[in-house]
N, C-alpha and C positions, 0 to 999 in steps of 0.2 A: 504494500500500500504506500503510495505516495500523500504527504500530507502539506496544505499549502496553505500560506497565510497573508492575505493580501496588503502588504508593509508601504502604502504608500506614502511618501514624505508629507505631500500639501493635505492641508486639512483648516478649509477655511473656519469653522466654527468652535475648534479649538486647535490654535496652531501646534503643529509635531506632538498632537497626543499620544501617537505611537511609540514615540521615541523617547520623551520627555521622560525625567524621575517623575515617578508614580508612586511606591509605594514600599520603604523599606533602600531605598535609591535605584531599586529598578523600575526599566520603563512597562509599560505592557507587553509588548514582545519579547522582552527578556523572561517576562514570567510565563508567555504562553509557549514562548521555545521551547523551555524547562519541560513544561508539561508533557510536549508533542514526544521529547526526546526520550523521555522515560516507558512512552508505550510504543514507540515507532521501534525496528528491528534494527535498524543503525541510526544514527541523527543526522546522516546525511540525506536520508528520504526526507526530511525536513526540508521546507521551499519556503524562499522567503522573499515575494513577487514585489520588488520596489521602481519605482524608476533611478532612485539617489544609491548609485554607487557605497557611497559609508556602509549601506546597509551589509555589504559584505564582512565587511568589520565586526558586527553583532552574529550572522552566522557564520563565521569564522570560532566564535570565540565559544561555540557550543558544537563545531564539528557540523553544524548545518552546511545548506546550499544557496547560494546569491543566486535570484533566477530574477534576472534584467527585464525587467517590463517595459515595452516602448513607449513613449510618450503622453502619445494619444488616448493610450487604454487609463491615465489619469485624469482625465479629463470629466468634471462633471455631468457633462451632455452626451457622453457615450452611452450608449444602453448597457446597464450592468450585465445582464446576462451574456451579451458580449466580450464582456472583461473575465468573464468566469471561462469562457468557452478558447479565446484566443490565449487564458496564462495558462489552461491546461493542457494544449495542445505544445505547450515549450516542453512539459514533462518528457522526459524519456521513458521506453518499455510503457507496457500497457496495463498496467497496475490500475485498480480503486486509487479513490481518493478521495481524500479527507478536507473538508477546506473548512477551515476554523478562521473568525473573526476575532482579533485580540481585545477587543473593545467588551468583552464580557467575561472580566477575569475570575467573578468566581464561580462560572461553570468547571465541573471536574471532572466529569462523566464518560469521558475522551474512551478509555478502558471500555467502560459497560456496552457504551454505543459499537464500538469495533467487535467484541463480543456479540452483540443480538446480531448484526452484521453477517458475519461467516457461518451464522448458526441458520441463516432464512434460506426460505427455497428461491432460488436465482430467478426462476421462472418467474414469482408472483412479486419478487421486487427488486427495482431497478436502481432504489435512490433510499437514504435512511435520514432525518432532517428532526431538528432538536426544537418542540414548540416547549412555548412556558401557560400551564393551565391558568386560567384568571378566572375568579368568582366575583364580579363586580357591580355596583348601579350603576348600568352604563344608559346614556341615551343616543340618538341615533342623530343624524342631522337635524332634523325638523324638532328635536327634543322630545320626541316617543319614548318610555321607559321600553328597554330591550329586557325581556323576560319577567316581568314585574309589573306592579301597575301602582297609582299612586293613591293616597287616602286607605281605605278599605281594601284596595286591592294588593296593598306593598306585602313582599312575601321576606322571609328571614333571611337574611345573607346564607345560610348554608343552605337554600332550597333554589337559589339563583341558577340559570342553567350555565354550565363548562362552556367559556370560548378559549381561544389559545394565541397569544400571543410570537409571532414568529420572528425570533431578530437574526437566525443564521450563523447563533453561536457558533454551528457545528454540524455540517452537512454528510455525509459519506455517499459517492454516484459512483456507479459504472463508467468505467474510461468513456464508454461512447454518449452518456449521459452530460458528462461533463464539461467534453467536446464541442458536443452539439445541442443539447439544450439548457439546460444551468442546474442551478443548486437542488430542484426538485423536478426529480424524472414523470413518467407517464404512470407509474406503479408503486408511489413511494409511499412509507413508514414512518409512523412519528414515535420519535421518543419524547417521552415525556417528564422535562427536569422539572426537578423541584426547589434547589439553592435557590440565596438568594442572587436577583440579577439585579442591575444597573445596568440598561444600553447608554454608555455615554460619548452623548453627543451636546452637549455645553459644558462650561466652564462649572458651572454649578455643581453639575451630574462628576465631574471628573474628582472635584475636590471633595462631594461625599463619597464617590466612589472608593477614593483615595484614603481616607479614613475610616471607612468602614472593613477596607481589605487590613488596613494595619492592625485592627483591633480584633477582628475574626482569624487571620493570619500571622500571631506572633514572630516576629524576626526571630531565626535560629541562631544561639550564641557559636563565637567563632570559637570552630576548635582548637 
């Protein structure tokens, strides 16, 4: 299995969240290498799809792979599933693949997901894809209560019906999935996490994120 992590440098909403001390003085990608590296079969099956050169430097320094992303594929206006389909097609050999976003560091599941993976019948799925269940008052555009209703009709938060949340913490596709359609095939499987998530995409989200990982996450004393 090849496992790839889309390490792009620009990030207008918060600049080099990727990269930047995060948490304990690592960045997110330092922590989700770690992670890849310890379930992947060598750490060079690790990919680390940037267009900024540096970034070799970071997978260098865990035995990963620098896999040079052209230009264009950074580009806001590209169609993502474009971006999924042109950085897997750089992969060599014809491996699975795993494509994990570092932007939700305390997903850990990496293991279990790879495991139901090899365990399904090939036939009846193509794509393995990480939702997060949500029990919420949620309302619709027009402000409709979705599964609920108001006055007399509000029902208990644990009687609310399951929606799921999808941020792409952590996809697993058949090479030709991956290729040619994107993060979620014609036949796919959900797992279902439970930790907690933060998708961070503001400054706000990154600094709770960032304190919330140090305090669930104790730094290990140096040996």
């Amino acid at each position: 299995m090849k496992f790839v992590i889309p390490s792009k440098r620009t990030s207008t909403r918060v600049p080099d969240k990727n990269y930047r001390p995060f948490a304990h003085g690592k960045s997110l990608l330092d922590i989700l290498v770690e992670k890849l590296s310890r379930v992947a079969d060598e750490p060079s099956e690790v990919y680390l799809s940037s267009e900024d050169a540096s970034t070799k430097d970071l997978a260098d320094r865990y035995g990963a792979t620098y896999l040079p992303r052209p230009r264009h594929l950074t580009e806001n206006s590209y169609p993502f599933q474009s971006v999924v389909n042109e950085v897997c097609r750089q992969l060599p050999d014809d491996d699975d693949v795993m494509w994990c976003h570092a932007t939700d560091p305390f997903f850990d599941d990496h293991e279990t997901v790879m495991r139901i993976w090899r365990a399904r019948d090939p036939d009846a799925s193509d794509s393995i894809v990480v939702v997060y269940p949500m029990k919420e008052y949620l309302l619709d555009s027009d402000f409709n209560p979705m599964g609920f209703g108001f006055g007399p009709w509000h029902r208990p938060s644990q009687e609310l019906p399951t929606y799921y949340q999808l941020g792409f913490s952590c996809s697993i596709m058949t090479r030709h999935v991956a290729t040619n359609i994107g993060l979620v095939g014609a036949r796919p499987m959900w797992h279902e996490a439970t930790n907690l998530t933060v998708d961070i995409d503001t400054q706000a989200e990154f600094d709770l994120a960032s304190r919330l990982y140090e305090l669930t996450n104790p730094a290990r004393p140096a040996p």
